[in-house]
C-alpha positions as CSV (number, residue, x, y, z in Angstrom):
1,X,-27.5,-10.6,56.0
2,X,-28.4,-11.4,52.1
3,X,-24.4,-12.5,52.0
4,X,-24.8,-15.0,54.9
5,X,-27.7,-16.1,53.9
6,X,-26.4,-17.4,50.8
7,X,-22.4,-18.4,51.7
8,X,-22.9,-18.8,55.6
9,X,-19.8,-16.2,56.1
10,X,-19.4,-12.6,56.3
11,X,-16.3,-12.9,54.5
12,X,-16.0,-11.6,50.9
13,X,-15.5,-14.5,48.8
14,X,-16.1,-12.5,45.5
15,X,-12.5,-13.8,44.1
16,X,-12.3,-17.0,46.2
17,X,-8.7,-18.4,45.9
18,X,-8.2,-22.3,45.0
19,X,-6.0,-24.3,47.2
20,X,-3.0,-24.9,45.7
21,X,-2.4,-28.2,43.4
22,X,0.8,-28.7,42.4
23,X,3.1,-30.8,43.9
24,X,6.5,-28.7,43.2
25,X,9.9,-29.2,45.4
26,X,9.1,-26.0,47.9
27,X,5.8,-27.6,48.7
28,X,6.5,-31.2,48.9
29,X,9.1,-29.6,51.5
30,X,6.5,-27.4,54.1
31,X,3.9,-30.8,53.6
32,X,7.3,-32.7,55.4
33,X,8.1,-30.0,57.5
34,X,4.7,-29.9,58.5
35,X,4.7,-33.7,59.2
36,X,7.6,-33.4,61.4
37,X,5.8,-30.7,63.6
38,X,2.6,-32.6,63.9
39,X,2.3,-36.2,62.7
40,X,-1.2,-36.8,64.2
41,X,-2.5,-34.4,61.8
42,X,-5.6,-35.0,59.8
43,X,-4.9,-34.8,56.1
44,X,-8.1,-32.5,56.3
45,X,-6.7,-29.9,58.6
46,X,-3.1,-30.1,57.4
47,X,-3.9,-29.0,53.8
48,X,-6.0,-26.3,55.2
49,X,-3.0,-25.1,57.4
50,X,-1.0,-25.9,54.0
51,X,-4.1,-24.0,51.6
52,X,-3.8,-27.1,49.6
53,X,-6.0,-29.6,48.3
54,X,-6.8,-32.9,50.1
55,X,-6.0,-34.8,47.1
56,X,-3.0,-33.2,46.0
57,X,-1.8,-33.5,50.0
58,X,-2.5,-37.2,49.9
59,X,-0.1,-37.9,46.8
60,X,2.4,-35.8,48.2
61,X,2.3,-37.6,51.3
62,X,2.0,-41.6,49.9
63,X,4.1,-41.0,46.5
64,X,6.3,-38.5,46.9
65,X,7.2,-39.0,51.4
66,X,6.4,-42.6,50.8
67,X,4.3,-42.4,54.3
68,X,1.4,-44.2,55.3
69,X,-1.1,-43.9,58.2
70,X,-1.0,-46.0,60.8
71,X,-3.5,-46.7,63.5
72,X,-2.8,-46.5,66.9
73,X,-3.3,-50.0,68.6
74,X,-4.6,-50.6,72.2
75,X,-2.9,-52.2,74.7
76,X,-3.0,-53.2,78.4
77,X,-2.1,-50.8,81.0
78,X,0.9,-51.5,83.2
79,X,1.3,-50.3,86.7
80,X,4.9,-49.9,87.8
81,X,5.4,-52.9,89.8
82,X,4.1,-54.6,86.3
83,X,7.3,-54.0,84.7
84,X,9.7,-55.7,87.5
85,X,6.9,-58.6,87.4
86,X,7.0,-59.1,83.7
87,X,10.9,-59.2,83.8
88,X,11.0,-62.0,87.0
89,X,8.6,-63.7,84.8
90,X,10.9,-63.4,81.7
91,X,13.9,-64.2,83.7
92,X,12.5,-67.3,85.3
93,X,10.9,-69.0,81.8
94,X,14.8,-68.5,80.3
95,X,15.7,-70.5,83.2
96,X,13.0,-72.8,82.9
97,X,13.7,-73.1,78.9
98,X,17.4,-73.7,79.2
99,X,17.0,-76.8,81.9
100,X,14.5,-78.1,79.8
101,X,13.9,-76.7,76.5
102,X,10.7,-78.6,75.8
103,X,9.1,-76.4,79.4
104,X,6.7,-74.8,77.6
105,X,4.9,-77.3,75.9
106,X,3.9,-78.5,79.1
107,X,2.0,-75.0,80.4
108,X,-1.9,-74.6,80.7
109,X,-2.0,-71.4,79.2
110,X,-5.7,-70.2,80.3
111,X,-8.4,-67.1,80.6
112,X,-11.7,-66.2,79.8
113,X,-13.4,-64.1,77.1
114,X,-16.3,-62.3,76.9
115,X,-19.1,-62.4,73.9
116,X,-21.4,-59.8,73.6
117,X,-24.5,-61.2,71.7
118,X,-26.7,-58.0,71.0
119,X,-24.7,-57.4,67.6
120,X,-23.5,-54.3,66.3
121,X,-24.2,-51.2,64.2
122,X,-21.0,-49.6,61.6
123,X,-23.0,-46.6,61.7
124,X,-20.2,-45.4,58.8
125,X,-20.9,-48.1,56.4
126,X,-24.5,-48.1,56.8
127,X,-26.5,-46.1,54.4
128,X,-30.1,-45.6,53.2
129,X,-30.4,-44.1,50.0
130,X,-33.4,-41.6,50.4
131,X,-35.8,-38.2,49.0
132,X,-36.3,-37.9,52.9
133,X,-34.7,-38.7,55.6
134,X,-36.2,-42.0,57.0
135,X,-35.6,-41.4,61.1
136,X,-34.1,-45.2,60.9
137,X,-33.1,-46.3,64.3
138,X,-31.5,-48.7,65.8
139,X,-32.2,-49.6,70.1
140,X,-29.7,-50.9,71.8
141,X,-30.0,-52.3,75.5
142,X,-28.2,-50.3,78.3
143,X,-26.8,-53.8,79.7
144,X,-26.4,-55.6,76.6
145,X,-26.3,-59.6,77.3
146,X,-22.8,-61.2,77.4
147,X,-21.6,-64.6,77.3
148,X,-18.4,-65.9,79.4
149,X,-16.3,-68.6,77.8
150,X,-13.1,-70.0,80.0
151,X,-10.6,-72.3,77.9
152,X,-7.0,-73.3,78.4
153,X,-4.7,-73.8,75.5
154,X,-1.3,-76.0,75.1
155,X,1.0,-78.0,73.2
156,X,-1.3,-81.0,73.6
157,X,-4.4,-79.0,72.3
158,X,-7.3,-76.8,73.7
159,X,-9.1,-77.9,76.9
160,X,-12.8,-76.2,76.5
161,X,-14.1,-74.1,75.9
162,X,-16.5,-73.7,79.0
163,X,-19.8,-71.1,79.4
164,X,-20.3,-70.0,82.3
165,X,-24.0,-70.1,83.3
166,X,-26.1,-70.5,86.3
167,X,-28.2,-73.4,87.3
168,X,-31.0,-72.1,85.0
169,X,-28.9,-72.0,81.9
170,X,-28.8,-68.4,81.9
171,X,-25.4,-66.6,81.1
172,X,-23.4,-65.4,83.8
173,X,-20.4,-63.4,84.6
174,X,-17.3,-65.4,86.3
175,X,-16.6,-64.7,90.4
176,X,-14.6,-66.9,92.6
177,X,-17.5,-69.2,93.3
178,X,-18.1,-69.4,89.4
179,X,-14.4,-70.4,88.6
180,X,-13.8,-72.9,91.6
181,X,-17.3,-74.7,90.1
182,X,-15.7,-75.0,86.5
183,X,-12.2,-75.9,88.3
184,X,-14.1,-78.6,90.2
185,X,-16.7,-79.6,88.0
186,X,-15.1,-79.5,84.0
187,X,-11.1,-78.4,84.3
188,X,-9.7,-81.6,86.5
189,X,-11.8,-83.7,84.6
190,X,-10.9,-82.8,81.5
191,X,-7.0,-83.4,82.8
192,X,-7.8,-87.2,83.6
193,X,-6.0,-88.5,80.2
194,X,-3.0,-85.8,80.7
195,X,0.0,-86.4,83.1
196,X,-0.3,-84.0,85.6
197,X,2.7,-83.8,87.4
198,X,4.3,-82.8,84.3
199,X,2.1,-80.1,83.6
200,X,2.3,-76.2,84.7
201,X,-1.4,-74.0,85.2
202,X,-1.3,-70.1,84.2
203,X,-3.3,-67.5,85.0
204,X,-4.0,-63.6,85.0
205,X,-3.9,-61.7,88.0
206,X,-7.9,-61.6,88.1
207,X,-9.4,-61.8,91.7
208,X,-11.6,-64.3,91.9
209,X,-7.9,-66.5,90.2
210,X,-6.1,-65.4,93.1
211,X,-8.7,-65.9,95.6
212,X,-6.9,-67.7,98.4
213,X,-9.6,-70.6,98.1
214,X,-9.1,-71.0,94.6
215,X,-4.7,-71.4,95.3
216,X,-5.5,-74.0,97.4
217,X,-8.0,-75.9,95.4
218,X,-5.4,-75.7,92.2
219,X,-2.8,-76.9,94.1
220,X,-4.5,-80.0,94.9
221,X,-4.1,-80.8,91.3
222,X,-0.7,-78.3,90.3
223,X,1.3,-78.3,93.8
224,X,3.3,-75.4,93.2
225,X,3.4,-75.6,89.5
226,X,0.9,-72.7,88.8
227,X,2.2,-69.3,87.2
């Protein structure tokens, strides 16, 4: 009991070993082989696996592989039928393009965004420097207030951006009722000094922009030229 008491194991670490330092040809090759077998290894774990120092692990691995860690980056999920989409889509702008190679200076490229406006916390760069622990903490809301902005951008320039709020200026999220208002109300007004005929509207897949009632009131200004 005395032993855990004072190391927190029961092993016997009377002639504790130290984790190996040098950076020789046989272990630059298992830190490679090891790489191999698992690249999503932390450098932590793979010199314990390795019983070799983090530091000398992480000169092996930039200096002597020439490696660096990369993060891995989110992305949008596709469904299956996304794929077939995305390639009709590709297909039909190289058509577009070689007819008229100027085509796609002439699309409304458009979507909203959402701002969360409660701030937030790096809990990993934030430090107080203390004899005690000070309890510091930080309340955030459940449902933490967010702002909807709508713009459209295109070779001319940038048309918004727009906030969607309701009629007592609080912010609002964006339905079909919502985006037919800012259609209606701030988008075909803002096209007044533009050519329409020559111009094409996009637009993601969201609901309330595919809302039958919103087609039809976008083709009173687009006819059929909306993506």
């Amino acid at each position: 009991m005395g032993r855990f008491c004072a190391t927190f194991t029961l092993n016997d670490n009377t002639h504790p070993q130290r984790c190996r330092t040098v950076r020789t040809e046989e272990v630059i090759a298992a830190v490679e082989r090891s790489v191999e077998e698992d690249p999503n290894q932390s450098i932590r774990h793979r010199a314990q696996e390795l019983d070799m120092c983090p530091s000398t692990l992480w000169k092996i691995l930039r200096k002597d592989l020439g490696l660096r860690a990369y993060k891995i980056q989110l992305v949008q999920e596709l469904k299956p039928r996304d794929h077939l989409a995305r390639r009709r889509f590709g297909e039909w702008a190289q058509n577009k393009i070689a007819d008229d190679p100027d085509f796609h200076k002439r699309i409304l490229f458009s979507d909203e965004a959402h701002f969360w406006l409660n701030g937030y916390v790096n809990k990993q760069k934030c430090r107080i420097w203390s004899d005690d622990n000070p309890q510091v903490y930080v309340e955030t809301p459940l449902h933490p207030e967010k702002l909807t902005v709508w713009c459209a951008l295109w070779a001319g320039g940038i048309i918004g951006p727009y906030f969607f709020k309701n009629d007592a200026g609080q912010n609002v999220t964006v339905n079909g009722d919502r985006y037919r208002v800012m259609i209606t109300d701030f988008f075909v007004h803002q096209l007044n000094s533009h050519d329409v005929q020559e111009l094409w509207f996009q637009q993601d897949g969201a609901t309330c922009h595919t809302a039958r009632a919103t087609i039809d009131l976008l083709k009173e200004t687009f006819g059929n030229r909306i993506v």
